[in-house]
C-alpha positions as CSV (number, residue, x, y, z in Angstrom):
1,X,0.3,-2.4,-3.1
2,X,4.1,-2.9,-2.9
3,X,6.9,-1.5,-0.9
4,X,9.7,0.1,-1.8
5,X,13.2,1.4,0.0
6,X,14.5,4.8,-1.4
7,X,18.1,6.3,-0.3
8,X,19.2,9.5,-0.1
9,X,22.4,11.4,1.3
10,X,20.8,14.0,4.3
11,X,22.9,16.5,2.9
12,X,22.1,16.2,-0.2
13,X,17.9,15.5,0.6
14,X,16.7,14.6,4.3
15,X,13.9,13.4,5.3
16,X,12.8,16.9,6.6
17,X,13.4,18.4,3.6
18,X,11.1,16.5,1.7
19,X,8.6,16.9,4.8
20,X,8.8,20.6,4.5
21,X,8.6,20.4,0.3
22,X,5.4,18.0,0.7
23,X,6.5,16.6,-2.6
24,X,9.5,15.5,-4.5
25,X,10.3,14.7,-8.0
26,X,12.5,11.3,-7.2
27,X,15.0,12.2,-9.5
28,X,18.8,11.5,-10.6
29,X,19.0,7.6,-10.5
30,X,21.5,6.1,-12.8
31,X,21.5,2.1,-12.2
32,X,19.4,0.3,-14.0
33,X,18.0,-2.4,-11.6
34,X,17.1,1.0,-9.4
35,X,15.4,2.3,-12.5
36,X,13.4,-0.9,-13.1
37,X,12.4,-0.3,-9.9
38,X,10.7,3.1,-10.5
39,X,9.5,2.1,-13.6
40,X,8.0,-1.1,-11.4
41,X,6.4,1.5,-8.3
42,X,2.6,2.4,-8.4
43,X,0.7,5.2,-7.2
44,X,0.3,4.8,-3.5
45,X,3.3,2.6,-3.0
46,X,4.6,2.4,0.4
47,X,8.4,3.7,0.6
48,X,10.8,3.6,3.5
49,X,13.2,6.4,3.3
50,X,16.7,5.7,4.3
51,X,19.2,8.2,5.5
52,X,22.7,6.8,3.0
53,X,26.6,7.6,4.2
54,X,25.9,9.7,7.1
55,X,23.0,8.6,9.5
56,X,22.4,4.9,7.8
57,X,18.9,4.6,9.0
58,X,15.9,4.4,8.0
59,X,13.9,7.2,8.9
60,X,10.6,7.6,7.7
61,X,7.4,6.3,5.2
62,X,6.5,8.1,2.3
63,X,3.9,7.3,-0.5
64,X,4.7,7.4,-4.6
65,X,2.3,10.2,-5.5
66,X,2.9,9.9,-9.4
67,X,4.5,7.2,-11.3
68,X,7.4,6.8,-13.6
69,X,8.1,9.6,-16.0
70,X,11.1,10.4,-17.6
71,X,13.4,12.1,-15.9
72,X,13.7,15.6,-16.1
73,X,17.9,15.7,-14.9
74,X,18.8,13.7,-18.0
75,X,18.2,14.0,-21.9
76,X,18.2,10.7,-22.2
77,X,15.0,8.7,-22.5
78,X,16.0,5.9,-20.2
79,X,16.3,7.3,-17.4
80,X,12.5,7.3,-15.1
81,X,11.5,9.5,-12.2
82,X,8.2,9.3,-9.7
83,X,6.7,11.2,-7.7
84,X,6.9,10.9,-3.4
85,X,5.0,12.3,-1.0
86,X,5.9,12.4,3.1
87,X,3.9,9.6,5.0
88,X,5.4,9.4,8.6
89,X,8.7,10.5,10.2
90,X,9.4,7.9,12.7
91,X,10.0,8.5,16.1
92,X,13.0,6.7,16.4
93,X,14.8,5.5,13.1
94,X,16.1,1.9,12.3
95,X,19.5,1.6,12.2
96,X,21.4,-0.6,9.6
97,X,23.0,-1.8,12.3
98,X,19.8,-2.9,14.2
99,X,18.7,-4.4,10.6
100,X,21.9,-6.8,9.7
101,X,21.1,-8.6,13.3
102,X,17.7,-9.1,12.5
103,X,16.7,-12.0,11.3
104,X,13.3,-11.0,9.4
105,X,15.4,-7.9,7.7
106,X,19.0,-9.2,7.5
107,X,17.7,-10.6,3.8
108,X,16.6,-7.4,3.1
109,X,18.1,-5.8,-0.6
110,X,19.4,-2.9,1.7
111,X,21.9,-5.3,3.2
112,X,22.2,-7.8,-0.2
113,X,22.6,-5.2,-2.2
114,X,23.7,-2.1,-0.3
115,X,25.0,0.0,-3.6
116,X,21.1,-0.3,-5.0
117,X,19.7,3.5,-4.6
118,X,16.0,2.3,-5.1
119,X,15.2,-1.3,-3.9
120,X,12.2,-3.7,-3.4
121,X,10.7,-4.5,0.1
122,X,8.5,-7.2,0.8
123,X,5.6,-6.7,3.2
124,X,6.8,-8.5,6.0
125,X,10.3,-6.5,5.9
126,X,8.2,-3.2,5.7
127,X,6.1,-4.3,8.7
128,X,9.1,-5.3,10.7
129,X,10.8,-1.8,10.4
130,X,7.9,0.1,11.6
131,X,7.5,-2.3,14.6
132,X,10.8,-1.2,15.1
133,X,10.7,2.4,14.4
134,X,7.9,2.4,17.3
135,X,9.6,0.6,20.6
C-alpha cells in the first residue's frame, strides 16, 4: 500500500462534500509530477485530504477506489483521473502550521513542494498526522 496527499480548495470541493457524495472522480489536475502521481496510486491507497488557500489543514483519510483513467475534464489523453472514496474525517485537523514545526513531517512534499496538487507520503508521515489529528 502507499499513501498519498490530495489538495483541494473547500470552496471549490470540501471534505464534506466528498463525504456526502461517497465518491469522487479526482479530476482536473494539470502538472505533471501530480499526474505521475495518479497514474502511480493503487486501489486501496491511503490519502490524506488537505483543505488548500483557505483552511490549510489536513482534514481527513480517504481511500483510491478506482485507479487512473483518463480524465474525463480534458480531450487530451495525458491527463489521468482516479477514483476516492471518504475514509475518516478527523476530529481535529492538522494544521500546516503544526506540520512545518514538526520534525517527522517538516520533510513532508506538502511543505517541499507546496504548489504539488497530488503528492507522495511515506508511511511514517501518514502515521504521524493521524496521531496528530487524534490529541
Amino acid at each position: 500500500m502507499n499513501y498519498w496527499l490530495i489538495k483541494s480548495e473547500p470552496f471549490k470541493y470540501a471534505y464534506d462534500q466528498l463525504v456526502a457524495d461517497k465518491e469522487t472522480t479526482w479530476d482536473g489536475v494539470r502538472n505533471y509530477g501530480a499526474r505521475n502521481n495518479l497514474r502511480d496510486m493503487k486501489k486501496g491507497d491511503m490519502l490524506l485530504f488537505y483543505h488548500s488557500n483557505e483552511g490549510l489543514a489536513i482534514v481527513g483519510t480517504a481511500v483510491v477506489s478506482k485507479e487512473h483513467f483518463k480524465d474525463p475534464t480534458s480531450d487530451e489523453d495525458a491527463w489521468l483521473s482516479v477514483k476516492v472514496k471518504p475514509a475518516k474525517k478527523f476530529r481535529r485537523q492538522v494544521t500546516l502550521a503544526e506540520i512545518k514545526k514538526d520534525k517527522l513531517l517538516a520533510n513532508m512534499e506538502l511543505v517541499r513542494l507546496s504548489r504539488l496538487s497530488v503528492s507522495k507520503v511515506s508511511r511514517e508521515e501518514f502515521d504521524r498526522v493521524l496521531l496528530l489529528s487524534e490529541s
